[in-house]
matplotlib code that plots the C-alpha trace (Angstrom):
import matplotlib.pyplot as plt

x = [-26.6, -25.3, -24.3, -25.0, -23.0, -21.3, -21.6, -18.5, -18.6, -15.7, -12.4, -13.7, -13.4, -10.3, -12.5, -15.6, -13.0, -11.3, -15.2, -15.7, -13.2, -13.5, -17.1, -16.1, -14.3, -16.6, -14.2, -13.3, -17.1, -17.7, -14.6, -16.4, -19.4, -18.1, -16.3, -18.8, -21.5, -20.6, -21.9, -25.7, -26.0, -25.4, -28.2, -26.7, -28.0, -25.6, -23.3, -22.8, -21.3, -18.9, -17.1, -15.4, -16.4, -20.0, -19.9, -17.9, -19.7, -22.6, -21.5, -20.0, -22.6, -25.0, -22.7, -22.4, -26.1, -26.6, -28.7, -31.5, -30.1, -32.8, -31.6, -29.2, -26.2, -24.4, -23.4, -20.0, -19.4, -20.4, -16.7, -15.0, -16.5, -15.8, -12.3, -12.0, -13.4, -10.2, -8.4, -7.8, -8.5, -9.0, -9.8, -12.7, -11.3, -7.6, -6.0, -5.6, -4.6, -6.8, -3.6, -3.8, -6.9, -6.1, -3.9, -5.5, -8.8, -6.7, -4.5, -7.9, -9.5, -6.4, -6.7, -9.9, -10.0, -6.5, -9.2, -11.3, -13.3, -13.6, -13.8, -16.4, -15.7, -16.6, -17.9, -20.2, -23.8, -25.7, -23.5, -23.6, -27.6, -28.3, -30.3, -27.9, -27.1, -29.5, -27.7, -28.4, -26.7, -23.1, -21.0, -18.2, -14.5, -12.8, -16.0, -16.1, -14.1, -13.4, -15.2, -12.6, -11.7, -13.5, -11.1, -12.3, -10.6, -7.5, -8.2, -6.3, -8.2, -8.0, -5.5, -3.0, 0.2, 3.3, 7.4, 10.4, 13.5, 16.7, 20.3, 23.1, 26.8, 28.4, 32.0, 31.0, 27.8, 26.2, 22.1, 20.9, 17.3, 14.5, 12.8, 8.8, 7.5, 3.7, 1.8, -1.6, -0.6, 2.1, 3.7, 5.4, 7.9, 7.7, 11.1, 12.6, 11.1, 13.2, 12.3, 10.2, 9.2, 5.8, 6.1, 4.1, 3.1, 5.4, 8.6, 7.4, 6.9, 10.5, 12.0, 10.4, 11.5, 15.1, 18.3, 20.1, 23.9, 24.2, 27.5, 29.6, 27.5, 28.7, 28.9, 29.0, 30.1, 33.2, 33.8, 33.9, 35.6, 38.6, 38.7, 39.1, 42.1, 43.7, 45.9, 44.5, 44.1, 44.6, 41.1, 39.5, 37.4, 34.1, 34.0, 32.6, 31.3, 28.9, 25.8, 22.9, 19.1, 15.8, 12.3, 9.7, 6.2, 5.8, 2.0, 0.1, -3.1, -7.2, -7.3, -4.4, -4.0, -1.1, 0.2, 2.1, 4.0, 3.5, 5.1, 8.6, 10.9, 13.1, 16.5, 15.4, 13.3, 9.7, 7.2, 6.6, 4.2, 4.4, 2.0, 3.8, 1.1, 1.4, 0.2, -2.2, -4.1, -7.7, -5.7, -2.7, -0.5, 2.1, 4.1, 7.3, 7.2, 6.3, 8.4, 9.5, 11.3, 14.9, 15.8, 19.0, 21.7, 21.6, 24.6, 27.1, 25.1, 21.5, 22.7, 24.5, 20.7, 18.8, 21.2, 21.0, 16.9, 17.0, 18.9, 16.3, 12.2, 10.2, 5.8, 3.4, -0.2, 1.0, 2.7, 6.3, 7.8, 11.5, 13.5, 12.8, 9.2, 9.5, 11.0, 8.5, 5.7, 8.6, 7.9, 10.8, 11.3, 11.2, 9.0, 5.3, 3.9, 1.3, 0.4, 1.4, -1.1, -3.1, -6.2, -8.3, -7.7, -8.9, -12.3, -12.5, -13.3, -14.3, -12.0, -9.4, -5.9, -4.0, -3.1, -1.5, 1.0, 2.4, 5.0, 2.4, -0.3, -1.5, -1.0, -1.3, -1.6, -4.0, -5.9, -8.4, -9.0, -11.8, -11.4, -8.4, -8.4, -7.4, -6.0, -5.8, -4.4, -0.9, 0.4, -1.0, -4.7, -6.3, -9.8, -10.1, -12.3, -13.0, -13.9, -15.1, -16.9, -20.5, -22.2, -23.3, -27.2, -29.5, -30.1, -26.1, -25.3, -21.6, -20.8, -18.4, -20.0, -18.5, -19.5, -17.7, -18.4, -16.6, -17.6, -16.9, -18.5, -22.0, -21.7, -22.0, -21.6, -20.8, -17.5, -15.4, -13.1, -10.6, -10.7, -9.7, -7.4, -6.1, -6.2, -3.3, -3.7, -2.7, -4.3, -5.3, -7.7, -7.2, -8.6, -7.7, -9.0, -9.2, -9.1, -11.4, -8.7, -7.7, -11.4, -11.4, -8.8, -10.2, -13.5, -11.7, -9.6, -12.7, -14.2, -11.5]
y = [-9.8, -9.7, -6.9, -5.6, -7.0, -5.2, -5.3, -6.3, -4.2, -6.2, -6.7, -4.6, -6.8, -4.5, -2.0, -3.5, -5.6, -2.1, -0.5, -3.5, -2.7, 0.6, 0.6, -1.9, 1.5, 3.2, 6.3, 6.9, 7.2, 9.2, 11.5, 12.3, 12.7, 15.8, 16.5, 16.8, 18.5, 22.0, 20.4, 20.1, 23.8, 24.0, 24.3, 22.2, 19.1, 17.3, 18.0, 14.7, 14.0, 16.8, 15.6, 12.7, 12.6, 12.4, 9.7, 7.7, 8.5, 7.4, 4.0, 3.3, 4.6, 1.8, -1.0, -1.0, -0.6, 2.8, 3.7, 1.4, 0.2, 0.3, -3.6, -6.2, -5.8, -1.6, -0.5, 1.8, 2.9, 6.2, 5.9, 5.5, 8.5, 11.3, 9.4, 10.5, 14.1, 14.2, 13.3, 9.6, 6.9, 4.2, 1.2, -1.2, -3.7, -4.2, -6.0, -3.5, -3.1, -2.7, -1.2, 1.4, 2.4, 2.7, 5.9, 7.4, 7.6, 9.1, 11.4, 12.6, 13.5, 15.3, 17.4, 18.2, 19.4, 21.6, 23.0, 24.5, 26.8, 27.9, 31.3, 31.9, 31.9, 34.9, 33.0, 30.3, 32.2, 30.0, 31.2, 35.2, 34.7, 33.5, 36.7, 39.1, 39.1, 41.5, 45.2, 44.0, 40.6, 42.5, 43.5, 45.9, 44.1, 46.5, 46.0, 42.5, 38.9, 37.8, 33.8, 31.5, 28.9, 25.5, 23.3, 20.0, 21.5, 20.7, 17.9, 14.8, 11.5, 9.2, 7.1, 9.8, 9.0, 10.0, 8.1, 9.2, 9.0, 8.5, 8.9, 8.2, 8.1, 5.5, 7.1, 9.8, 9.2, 12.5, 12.2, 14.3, 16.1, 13.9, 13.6, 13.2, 11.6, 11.2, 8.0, 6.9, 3.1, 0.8, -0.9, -3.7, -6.2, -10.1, -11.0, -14.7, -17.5, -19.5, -23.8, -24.7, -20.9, -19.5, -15.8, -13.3, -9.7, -8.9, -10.2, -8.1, -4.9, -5.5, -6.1, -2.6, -0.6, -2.6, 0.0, -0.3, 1.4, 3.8, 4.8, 7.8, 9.9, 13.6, 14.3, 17.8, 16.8, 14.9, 17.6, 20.1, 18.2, 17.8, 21.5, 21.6, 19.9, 21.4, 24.6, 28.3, 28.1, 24.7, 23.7, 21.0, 18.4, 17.5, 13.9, 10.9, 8.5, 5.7, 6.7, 4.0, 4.8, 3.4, 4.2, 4.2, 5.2, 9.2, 9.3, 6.5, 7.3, 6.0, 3.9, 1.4, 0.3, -2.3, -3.6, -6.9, -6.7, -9.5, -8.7, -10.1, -10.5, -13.6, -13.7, -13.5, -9.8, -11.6, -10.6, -13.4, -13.4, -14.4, -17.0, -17.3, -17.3, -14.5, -14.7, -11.9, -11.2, -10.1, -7.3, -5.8, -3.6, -0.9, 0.4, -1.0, 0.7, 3.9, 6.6, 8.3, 11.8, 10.7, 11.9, 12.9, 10.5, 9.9, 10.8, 7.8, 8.8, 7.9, 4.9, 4.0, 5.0, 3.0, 0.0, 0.6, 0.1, -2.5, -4.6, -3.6, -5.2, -3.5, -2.9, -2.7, -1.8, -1.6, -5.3, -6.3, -8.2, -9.4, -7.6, -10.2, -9.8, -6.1, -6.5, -8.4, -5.8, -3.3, -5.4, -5.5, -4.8, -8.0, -9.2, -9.0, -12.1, -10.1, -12.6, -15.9, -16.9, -20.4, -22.1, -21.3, -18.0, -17.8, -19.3, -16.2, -13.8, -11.3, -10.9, -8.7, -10.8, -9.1, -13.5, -13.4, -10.5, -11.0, -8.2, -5.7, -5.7, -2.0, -1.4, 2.2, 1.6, -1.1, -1.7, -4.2, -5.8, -5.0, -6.1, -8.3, -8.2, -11.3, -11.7, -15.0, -16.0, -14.7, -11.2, -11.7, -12.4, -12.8, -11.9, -9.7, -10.8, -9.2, -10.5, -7.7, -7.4, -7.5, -3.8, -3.6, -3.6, -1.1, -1.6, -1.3, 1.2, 1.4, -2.0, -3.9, -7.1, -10.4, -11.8, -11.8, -11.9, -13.1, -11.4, -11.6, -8.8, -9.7, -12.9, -12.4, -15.2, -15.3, -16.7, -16.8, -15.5, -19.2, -18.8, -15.0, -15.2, -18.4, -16.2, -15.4, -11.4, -8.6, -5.6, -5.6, -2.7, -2.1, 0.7, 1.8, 0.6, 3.6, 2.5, 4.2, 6.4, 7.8, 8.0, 10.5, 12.5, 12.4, 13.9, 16.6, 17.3, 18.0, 20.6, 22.4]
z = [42.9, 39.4, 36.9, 33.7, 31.1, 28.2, 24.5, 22.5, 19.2, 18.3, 19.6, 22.6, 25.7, 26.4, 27.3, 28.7, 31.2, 32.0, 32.8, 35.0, 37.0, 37.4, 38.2, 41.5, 43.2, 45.1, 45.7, 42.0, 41.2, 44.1, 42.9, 39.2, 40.9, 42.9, 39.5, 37.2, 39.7, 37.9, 34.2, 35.6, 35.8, 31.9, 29.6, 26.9, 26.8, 24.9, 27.5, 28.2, 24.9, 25.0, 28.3, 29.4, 32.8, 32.9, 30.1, 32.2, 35.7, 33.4, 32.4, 35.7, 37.8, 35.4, 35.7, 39.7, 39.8, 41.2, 37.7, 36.8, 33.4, 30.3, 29.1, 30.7, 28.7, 28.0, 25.1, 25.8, 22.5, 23.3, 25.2, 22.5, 20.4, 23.4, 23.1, 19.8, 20.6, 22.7, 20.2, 20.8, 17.6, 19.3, 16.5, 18.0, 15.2, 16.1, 19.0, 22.0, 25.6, 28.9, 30.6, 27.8, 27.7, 31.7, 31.0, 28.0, 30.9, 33.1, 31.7, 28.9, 33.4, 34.1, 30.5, 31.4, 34.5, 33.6, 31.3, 33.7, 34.9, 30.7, 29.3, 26.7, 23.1, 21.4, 18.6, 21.2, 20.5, 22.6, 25.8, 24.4, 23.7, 27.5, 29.7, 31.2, 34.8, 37.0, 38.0, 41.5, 41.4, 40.7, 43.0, 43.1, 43.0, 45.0, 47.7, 47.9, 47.7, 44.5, 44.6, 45.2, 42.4, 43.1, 44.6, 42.7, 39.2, 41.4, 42.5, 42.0, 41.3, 43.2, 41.7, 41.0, 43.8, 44.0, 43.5, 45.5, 43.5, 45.9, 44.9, 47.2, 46.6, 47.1, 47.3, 50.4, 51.4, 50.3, 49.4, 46.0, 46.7, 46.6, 43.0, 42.6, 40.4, 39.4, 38.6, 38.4, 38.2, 39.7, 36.7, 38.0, 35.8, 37.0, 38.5, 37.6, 39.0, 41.7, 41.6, 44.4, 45.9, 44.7, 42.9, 45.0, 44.6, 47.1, 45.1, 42.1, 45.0, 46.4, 42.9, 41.7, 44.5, 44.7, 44.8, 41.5, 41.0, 38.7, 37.3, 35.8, 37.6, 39.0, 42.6, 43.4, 47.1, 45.9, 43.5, 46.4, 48.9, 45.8, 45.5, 49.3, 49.0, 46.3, 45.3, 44.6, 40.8, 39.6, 37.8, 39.1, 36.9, 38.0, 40.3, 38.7, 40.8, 41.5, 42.7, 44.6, 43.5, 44.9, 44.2, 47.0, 46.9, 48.3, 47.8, 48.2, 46.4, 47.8, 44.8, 43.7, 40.2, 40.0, 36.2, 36.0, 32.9, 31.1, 28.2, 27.6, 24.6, 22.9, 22.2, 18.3, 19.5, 18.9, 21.8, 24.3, 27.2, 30.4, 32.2, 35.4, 38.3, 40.6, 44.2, 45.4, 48.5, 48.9, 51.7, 50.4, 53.3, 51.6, 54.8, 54.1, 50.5, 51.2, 51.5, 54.9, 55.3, 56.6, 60.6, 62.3, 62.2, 66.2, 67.8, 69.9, 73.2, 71.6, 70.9, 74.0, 76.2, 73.4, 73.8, 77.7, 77.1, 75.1, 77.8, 80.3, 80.2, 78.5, 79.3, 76.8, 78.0, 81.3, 80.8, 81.0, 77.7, 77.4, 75.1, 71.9, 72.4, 72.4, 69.0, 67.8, 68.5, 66.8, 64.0, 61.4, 58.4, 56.8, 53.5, 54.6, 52.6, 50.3, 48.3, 50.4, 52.0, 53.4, 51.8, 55.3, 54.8, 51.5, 53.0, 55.4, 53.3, 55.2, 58.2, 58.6, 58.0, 61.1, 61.7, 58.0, 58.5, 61.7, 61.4, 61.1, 63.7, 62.7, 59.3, 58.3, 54.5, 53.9, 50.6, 49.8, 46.5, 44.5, 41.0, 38.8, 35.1, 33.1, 29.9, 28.2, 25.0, 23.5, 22.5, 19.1, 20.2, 23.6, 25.7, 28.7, 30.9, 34.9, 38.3, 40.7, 43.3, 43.6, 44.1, 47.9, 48.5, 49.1, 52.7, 53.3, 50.4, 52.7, 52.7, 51.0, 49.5, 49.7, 46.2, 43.2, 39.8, 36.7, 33.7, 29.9, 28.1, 28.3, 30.0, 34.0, 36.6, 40.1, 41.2, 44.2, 46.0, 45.6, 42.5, 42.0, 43.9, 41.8, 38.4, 36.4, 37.2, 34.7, 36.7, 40.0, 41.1, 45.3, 47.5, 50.7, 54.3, 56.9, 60.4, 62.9, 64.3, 60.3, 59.4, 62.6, 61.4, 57.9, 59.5, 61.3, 58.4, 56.7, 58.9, 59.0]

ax = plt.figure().add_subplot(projection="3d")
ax.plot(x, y, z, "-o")
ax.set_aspect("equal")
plt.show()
């Protein structure tokens, strides 16, 4: 039930924890598998060290034990020398950042598959000296379908989601288009701690996705309305006012990397870090974060026939409920306790905890924890270490297994889940939980 541990080639734990982790998500490997199936028709064989993506798939696909590895503990420095063929120096020898090296992996994929499919060089003689293509295998443009392009060099990974960007004036009201913006991980700041209340995951959630005013700002809807109102020729100066902005989540991706910064600063400017425990669940729900497309305002006689229904009992599965219990299966919009939650149900492991967030019976967006990296020590030196979960076994290759693991580059042990979730988190690695009826849709999506 263990894993193979990795070698530290010094000051390297930031990487061998970040590998850890990234080998416990089934759906990322399964994403650079269908990504790198074009490289086994090349004839190079070095191909491997040319491209980030199999090297990775490699090392991953080892350390969750779907390659039978040669010893019991990796050696991943051939990461950090296709790093530097993308141009990344990455020093082995100096202090350095697992959330780092989470980007420079992600954004070095998206590089390469904006690179493809490649043209050949003029100057690349092993490509010019291959056999030429049979007379009878080409075919005439204007006669056939041009191939389409491959679909996975457009494809996002699975971590890549999406922020809505919302500004509303405060002055008349008027909403400015919705802004996207793109993110592969959710970096979240710690929000001060209040005596006596536990900080959860859910305070740092709310606190990143809190509406914050933003002044001097020019509204082109006050600016017209003025110009409404004023004289044929008299110039009109563009309205200032205060605008409110939120972020929410547009896209929520299949695999969910969240940061807690722990990084803070003195009054004096010296960097300080922050040890304050934050709570985490083994199931994380996102529905009250993400994003939803703003309806009609309703009009005075909507809301008089919805009032009217209100008053009367309402049936649910055929069953009459009074009008507070119909609210209650509503379900509000009130803080769903991610992150607050009871020593039984850390024991149950394996249930669904539909009994520790009441509000939301169905969740749409559910993720499930699969690996937390730790860092202990200071900003001036620390260790990474990882607890993940253990691969599933070969008779349930589907699975999701119960044990975890705590390891420290090469040292593996098993651990559990108490004390995960007790660790002072400074990435947490989720993926998302499809119910039957979305797995359904998935499947039909598919064959279309």
């Amino acid at each position: 039930g263990l894993v193979p541990g990795l070698l530290n080639l010094g000051n390297t734990c930031f990487m061998n924890s970040l590998l850890q982790g990234l080998s416990s998500c089934p759906s990322f490997i399964k994403w650079l598998e269908e990504f790198t199936a074009q490289y086994k028709t090349e004839q190079n064989q070095s191909a491997e060290h040319q491209y980030l993506s199999l090297t990775l798939l490699h090392l991953l696909r080892a350390l969750s034990c779907q390659e039978v590895p040669e010893d019991d503990v990796l050696d991943a420095s051939c990461l950090l020398e296709v790093l530097r063929i993308y141009r990344w120096q990455i020093s082995s020898f100096e202090e350095q950042d697992a959330h780092e090296l989470f980007h420079v992996l992600t954004s070095s994929l998206e590089d390469e598959r904006d690179r493809q499919p490649r043209v050949t060089h003029l100057f690349d003689v092993h490509s010019l000296e291959q056999p030429e293509i049979i007379q009878k295998q080409i075919t005439c443009r204007t006669r056939g379908s041009l191939p389409p392009m491959s679909s996975r060099w457009k494809s996002q990974h699975p971590f890549h989601g999406r922020l809505t960007s919302n500004m509303v004036c405060k002055h008349c009201e008027h909403q400015s288009p919705v802004r996207y913006d793109t993110f592969d991980s959710l970096s979240l700041s710690i929000p001060a701690a209040v005596w006596g209340r536990p900080l959860t995951l859910d305070h740092c959630l709310h606190h990143f996705i809190s509406s914050e005013s933003v002044k001097d700002v020019v509204c082109d809807n006050c600016t017209k309305i003025q110009a409404e109102g004023t004289l044929n020729g008299q110039s009109i100066e563009n309205q200032r006012t205060t605008f409110v902005k939120q972020l929410k989540l547009g896209k929520l991706p299949q695999c969910l990397c969240i940061h807690l910064q722990r990084l803070s600063w003195s009054n004096q400017g010296t960097p300080l870090k922050r040890h304050e425990h934050v709570q985490f669940n083994e199931f994380l729900i996102m529905d009250i974060y993400k994003y939803h497309v703003p309806v009609h305002k309703p009009s005075q006689n909507d809301l008089n026939q919805k009032n009217s229904e209100e008053t009367k009992p309402g049936t649910k599965d055929g069953i009459a409920v009074k009008p507070s219990d119909a609210e209650q299966t509503h379900g509000t919009k009130s803080l769903i306790m991610n992150g607050a939650c009871s020593t039984s149900f850390l024991m149950s492991s394996g249930t669904f905890p539909l009994t520790a967030f009441p509000e939301c019976s169905s969740p749409v967006y559910l993720y499930r924890l699969m690996a937390v990296v730790v860092h202990h020590g200071d900003m001036h030196s620390g260790h990474f270490v990882t607890y993940r979960r253990s691969p599933p076994s070969s008779k349930s290759p589907l699975s999701v297994s119960n044990q975890w693991l705590w390891i420290s580059d090469d040292t593996v042990r098993k651990a559990s889940l108490q004390e995960v979730l007790s660790s002072s988190a400074y990435l947490l690695f989720y993926e998302r939980v499809h119910s039957k009826v979305q797995h359904q849709r998935l499947e039909l999506r598919a064959e279309e």
